[in-house]
C-alpha positions as CSV (number, residue, x, y, z in Angstrom):
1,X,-5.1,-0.7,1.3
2,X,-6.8,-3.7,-0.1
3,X,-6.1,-6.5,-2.2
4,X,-2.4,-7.2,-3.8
5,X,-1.0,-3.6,-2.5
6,X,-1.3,-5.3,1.2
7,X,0.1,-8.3,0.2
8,X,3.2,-5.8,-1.0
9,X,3.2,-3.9,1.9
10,X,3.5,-6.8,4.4
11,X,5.9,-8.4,2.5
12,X,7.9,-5.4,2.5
13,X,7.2,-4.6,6.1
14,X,8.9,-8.3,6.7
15,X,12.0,-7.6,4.2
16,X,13.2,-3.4,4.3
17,X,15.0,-2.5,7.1
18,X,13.2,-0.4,9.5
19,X,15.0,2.9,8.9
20,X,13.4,2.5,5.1
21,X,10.0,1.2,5.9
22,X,8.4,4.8,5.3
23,X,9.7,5.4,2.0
24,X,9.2,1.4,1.0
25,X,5.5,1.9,2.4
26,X,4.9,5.2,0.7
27,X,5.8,4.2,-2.7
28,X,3.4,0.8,-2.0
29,X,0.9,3.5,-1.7
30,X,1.8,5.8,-4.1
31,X,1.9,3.2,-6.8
32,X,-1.3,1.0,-6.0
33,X,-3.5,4.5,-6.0
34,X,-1.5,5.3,-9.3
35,X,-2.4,1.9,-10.6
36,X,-6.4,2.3,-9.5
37,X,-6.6,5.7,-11.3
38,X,-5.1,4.4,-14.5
39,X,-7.8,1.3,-14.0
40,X,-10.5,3.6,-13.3
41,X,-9.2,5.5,-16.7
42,X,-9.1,2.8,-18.7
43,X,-12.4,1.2,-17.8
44,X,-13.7,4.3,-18.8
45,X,-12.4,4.7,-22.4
46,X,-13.6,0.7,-22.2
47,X,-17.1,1.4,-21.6
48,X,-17.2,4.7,-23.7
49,X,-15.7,2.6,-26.9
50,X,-18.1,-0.3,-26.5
51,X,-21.9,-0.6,-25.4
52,X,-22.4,-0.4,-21.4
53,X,-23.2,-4.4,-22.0
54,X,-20.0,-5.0,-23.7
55,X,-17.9,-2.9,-21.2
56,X,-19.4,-4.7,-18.2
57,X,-18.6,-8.0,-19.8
58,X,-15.0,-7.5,-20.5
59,X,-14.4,-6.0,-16.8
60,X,-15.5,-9.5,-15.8
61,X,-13.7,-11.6,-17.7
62,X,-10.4,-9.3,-16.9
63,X,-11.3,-9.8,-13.2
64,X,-12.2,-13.5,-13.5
65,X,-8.4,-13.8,-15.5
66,X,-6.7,-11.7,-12.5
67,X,-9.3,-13.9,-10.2
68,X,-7.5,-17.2,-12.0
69,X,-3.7,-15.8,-12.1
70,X,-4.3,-15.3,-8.3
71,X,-5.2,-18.2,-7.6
72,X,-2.7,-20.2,-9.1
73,X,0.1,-17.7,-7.6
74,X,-1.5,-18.7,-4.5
75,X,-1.7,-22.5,-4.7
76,X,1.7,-23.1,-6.6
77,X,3.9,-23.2,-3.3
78,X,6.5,-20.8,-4.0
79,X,5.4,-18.7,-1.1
80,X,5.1,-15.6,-3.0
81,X,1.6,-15.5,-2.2
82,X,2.2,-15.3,1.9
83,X,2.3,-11.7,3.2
84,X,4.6,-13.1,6.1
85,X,7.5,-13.9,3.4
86,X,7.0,-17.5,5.2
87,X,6.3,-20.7,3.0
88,X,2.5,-21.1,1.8
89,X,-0.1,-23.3,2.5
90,X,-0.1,-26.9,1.0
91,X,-2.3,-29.5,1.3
């Protein structure tokens, strides 16, 4: 697992009762690979309706927008952004 679906599955692993954690952590999984195949899906229709160029430069402004949603999420001090479930960093 990388990226947000750990972030959901320690969060979960801190909130769903233990006799559910398999089924909580299976879906986690289930979903995130079902969200990277429909990513890897639509970056493909992306760089077969534009140039290669053109593909390559929307993938990075879509990552550098996630990259800038993430960051915010995690600086905003609602803790949402702490696996733990435990209040975030401030400074």
């Amino acid at each position: 697992m990388i990226g947000i679906e750990l972030g959901v599955a320690s969060t979960l692993q801190a909130r769903v009762p233990e006799k559910d954690l398999g089924s909580a952590t299976a879906f986690v999984s289930t979903t995130g690979r079902a969200a990277g195949l429909g990513a890897v899906l639509a970056a493909g229709w992306l760089f077969d309706a534009l140039s290669p160029g053109a593909g390559f430069l929307s993938l990075a402004v879509l990552l550098t927008a996630a990259a800038a949603f993430y960051l915010v999420l995690a600086t905003s001090g609602t803790g949402r952004a702490s696996p733990s479930g435990g209040p975030s960093r401030k400074a």
